[in-house]
N, C-alpha and C positions, 0 to 999 in steps of 0.2 A: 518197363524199360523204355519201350517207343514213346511214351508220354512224357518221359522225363526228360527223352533230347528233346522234346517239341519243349518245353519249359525253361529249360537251358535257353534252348535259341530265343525263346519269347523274353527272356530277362537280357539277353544281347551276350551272353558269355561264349556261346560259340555263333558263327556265322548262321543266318537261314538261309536254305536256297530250297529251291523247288525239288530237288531233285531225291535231296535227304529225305522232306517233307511225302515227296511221292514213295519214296523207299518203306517209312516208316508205315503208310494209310494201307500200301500193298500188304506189309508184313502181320497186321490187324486183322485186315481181311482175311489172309489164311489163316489166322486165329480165331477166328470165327467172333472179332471182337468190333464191330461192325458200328456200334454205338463210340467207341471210343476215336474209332476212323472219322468219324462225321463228327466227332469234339474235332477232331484236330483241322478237317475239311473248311467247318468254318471258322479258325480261329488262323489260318491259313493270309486272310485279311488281314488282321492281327500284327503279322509280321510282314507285309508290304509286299505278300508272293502270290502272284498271276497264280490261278489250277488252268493246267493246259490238257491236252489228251490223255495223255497218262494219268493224269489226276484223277479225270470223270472216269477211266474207264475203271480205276482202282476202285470208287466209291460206288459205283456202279455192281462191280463184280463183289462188293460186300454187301451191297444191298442183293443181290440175289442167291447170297449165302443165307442170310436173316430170311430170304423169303417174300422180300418186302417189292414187287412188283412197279406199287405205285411210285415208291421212291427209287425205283430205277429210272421210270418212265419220267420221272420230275426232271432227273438229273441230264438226261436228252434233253430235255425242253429248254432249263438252265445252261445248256453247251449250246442250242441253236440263238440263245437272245443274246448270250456273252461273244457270239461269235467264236466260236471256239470248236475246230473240226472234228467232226467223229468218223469212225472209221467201222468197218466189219466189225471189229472187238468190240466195240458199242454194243452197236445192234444186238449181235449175236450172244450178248451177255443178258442185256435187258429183257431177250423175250426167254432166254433158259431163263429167267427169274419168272416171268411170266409162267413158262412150262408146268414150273413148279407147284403153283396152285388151279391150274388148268387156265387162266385165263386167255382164253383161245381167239378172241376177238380182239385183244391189243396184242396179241403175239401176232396175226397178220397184221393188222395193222402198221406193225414194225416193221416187218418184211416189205410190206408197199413203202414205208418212208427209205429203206433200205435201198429199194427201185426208184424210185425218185430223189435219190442222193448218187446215183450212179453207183452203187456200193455193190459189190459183190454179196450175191446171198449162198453164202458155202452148205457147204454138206451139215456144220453144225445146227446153223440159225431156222435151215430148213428140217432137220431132223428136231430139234426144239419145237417147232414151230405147230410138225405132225405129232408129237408128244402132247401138246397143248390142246390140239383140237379129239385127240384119240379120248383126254381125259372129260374134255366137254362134251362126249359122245356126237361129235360132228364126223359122223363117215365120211360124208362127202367132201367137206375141205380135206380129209385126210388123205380120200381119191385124186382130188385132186392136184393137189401139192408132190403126190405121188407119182403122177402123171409130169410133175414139174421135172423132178428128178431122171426119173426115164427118159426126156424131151432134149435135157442138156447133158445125158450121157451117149446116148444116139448122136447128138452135134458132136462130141469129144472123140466118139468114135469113128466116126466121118471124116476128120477133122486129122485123127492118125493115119487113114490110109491115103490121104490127098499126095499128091505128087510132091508138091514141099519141105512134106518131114520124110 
């Protein structure tokens, strides 16, 4: 059925806009129909509609339903040459796709582009990120990363008792 409004819109009988378009790639994705989201991703062209953040983080978060790491991390690459901004849901999606097959060395890696993007690294990207290194048997990133989490609940904590709040 998502395909078929993308068909409609591609033949001109109902309007395209990004928004449907984003609507449709999300509703894919929770379908675990990830190939059919990247027909419509790049056919997106097609119909003369920008993919904005919503878009990558859609195609993004079905590439890491499939499992598919690399083509999560593709799709960051393609948002930073298109100029087109990512956010925590980025990140935090791209390396849980990572998590997923251990690959533990572009899931930090993601977390430093995340640090060097001024991007918040939440509790998920960082518990992804220890998933990833636990399954590559790296203790120590996992010590460490662990030590990350400790380091900025102590600040939070600090942070509640100040005079301030």
């Amino acid at each position: 059925a998502a395909l078929q409004l993308f068909q409609v819109m591609a033949q001109g009988e109902v309007e395209s806009n990004r928004i449907i378009c984003n609507t449709v790639i999300s509703a894919l994705k929770e379908a675990s129909e990830w190939m059919q989201a990247l027909f419509l991703f790049s056919n997106m062209a097609h119909v003369q509609l920008e993919c904005d953040t919503i878009t990558f983080n859609a195609m993004i978060g079905a590439c890491e339903k499939a499992r598919d790491w690399e083509k999560a991390c593709h799709f960051i690459r393609v948002m930073a040459k298109n100029k087109v901004e990512s956010n925590s849901i980025t990140f935090s999606t791209a390396i849980s796709a990572c998590e997923k097959v251990g690959e533990w060395e572009k899931a930090l890696a993601l977390l430093s582009m995340m640090a060097s993007n001024e991007l918040e690294c939440g509790t998920v990207s960082l518990s992804s990120a220890i998933c990833a290194c636990e399954k590559g048997d790296k203790k120590e990133k996992v010590l460490d990363l662990l030590l990350v989490i400790k380091l900025r609940a102590s600040r939070t904590l600090k942070d509640l008792g100040s005079p301030e709040h």
